[in-house]
C-alpha positions as CSV (number, residue, x, y, z in Angstrom):
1,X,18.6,16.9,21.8
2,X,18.3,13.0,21.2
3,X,21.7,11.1,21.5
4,X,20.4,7.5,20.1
5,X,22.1,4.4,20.3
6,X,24.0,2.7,23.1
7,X,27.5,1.7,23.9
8,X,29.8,1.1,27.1
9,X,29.5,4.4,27.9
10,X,25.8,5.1,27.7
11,X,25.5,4.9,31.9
12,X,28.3,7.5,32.4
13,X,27.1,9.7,29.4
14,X,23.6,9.6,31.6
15,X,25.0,10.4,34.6
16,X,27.3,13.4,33.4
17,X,23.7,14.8,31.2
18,X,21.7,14.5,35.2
19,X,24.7,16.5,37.0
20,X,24.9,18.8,34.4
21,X,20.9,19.7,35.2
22,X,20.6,18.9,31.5
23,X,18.0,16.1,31.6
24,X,15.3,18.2,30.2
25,X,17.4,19.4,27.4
26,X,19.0,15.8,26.1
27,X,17.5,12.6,25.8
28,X,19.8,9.1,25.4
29,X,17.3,6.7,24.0
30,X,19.4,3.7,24.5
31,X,18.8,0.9,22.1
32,X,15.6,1.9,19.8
33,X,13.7,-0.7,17.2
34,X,13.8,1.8,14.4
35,X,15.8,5.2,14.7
36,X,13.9,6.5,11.2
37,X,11.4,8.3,13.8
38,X,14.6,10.5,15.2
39,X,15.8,11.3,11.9
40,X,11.8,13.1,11.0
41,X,12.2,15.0,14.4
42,X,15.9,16.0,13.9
43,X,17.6,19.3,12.2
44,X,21.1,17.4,12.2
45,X,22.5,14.4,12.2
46,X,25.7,14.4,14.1
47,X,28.2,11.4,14.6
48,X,31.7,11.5,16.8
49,X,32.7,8.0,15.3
50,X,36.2,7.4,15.0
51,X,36.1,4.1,12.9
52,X,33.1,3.3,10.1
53,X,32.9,1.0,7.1
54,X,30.3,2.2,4.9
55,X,27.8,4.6,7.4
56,X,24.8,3.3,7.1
57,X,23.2,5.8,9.4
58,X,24.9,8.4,7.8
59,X,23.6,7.9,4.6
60,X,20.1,6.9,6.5
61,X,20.5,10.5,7.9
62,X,21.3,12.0,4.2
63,X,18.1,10.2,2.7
64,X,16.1,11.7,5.2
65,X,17.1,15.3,4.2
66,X,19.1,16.1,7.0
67,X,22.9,17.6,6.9
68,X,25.3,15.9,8.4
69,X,28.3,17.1,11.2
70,X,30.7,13.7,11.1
71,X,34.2,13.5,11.5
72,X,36.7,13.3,8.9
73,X,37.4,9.6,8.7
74,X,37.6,6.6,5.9
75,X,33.8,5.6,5.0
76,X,32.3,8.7,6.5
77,X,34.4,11.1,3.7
78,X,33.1,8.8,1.1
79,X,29.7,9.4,2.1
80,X,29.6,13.2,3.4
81,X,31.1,15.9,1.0
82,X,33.0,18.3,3.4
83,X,30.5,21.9,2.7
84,X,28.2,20.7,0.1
85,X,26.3,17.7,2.5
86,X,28.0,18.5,5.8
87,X,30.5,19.7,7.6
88,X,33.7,16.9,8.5
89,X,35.3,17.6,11.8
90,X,38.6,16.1,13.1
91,X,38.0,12.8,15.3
92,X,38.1,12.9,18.9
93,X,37.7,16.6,18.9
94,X,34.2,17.5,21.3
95,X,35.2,21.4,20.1
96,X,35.3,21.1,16.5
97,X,32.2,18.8,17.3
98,X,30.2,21.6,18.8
99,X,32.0,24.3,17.0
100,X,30.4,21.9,13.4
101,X,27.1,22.0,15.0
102,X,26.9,25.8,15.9
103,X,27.3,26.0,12.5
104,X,24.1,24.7,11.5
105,X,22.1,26.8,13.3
106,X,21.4,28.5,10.2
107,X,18.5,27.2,8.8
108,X,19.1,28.0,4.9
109,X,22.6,26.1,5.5
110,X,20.7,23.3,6.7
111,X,18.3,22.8,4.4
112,X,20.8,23.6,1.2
113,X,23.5,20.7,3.1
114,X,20.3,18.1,3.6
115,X,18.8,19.2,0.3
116,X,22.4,18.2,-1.2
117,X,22.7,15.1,0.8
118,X,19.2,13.6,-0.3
119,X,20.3,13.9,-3.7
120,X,23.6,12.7,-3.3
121,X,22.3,9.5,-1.7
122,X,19.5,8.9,-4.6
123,X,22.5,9.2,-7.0
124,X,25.1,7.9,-5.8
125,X,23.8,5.2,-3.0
126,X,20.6,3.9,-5.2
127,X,20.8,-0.3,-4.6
128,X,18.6,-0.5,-7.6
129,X,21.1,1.4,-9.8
130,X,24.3,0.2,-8.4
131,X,22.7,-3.5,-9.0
132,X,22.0,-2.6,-12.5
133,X,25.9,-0.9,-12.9
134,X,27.3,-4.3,-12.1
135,X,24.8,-6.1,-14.2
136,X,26.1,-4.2,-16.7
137,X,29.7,-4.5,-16.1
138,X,29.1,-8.3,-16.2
139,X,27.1,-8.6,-19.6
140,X,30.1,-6.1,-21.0
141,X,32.8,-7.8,-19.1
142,X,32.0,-11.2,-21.3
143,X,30.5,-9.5,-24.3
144,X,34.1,-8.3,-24.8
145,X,36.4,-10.9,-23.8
146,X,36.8,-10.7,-20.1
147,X,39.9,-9.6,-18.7
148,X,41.4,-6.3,-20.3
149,X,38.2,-5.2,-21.6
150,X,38.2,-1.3,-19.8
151,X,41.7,-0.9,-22.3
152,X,39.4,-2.1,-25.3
153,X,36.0,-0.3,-24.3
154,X,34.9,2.6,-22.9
155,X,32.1,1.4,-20.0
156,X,31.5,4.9,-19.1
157,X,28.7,5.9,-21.5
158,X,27.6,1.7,-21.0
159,X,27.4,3.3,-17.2
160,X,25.6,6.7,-18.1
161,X,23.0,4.6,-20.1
162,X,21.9,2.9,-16.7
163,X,20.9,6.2,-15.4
């Protein structure tokens, strides 16, 4: 197992993973240059935040084809679909944690879940086509008069034609 990142408690996470007799079983990396090597060597991506804006490494993690464990938190539930991408645990809950990641020892779950959560990203996370949405939203929002223009036009098949 590879725990990377870093944080305030990185030293006494080490020192708990060395008395456990774990060391050759769980790796903390510390700070890496580029995580996009863990994320081609790992079967899950698992996260214990308790606060995120948008996850960036969450969706990383989904773009890379891997399902996701996360807890159930604003940013991370807009991101991971609870049983279709992932599995959302309660924060600050090391069972639930564990209990989300026992889960996914089944490898057809994991591979439908990451499967799901490429997909997801590509259509719902492209910057290319979110770019293009506003661009759109722009040319219509003055095309049509400004304000008030979603009671006078329907922008959803203006949005469906970017796709």
């Amino acid at each position: 197992m590879f725990i990377v990142g870093w944080g305030p408690r990185e030293d006494r996470l080490r020192d708990r993973i060395r008395q456990r007799g774990l060391g050759d079983a769980v790796t903390v990396t510390g700070r890496v240059p580029s995580v996009h090597e863990y994320y081609a060597l790992a079967d899950v991506f698992v996260s214990s935040s308790v606060f995120e804006g948008l996850p960036i490494a969450h969706l990383e993690g989904m773009a890379a084809g891997l399902p996701i464990v996360a807890t159930d938190i604003p940013g991370v539930v807009e991101v991971v679909v609870d049983g279709e991408t992932g599995l959302l645990i309660p924060p600050e809950d090391p069972g639930a944690l564990a209990s989300g990641m026992c889960e996914l020892a089944d490898a057809t779950r994991r591979t439908e879940f990451g499967h799901e959560g490429r997909q997801r990203v590509e259509s719902k996370f492209d910057i290319g086509a979110n770019v293009r949405q506003r661009q759109m939203f722009l040319w219509v929002f003055f095309l049509f008069g400004g304000v008030g223009v979603a009671e006078r036009v329907d922008l959803t098949e203006w949005f469906d034609w970017l796709r």
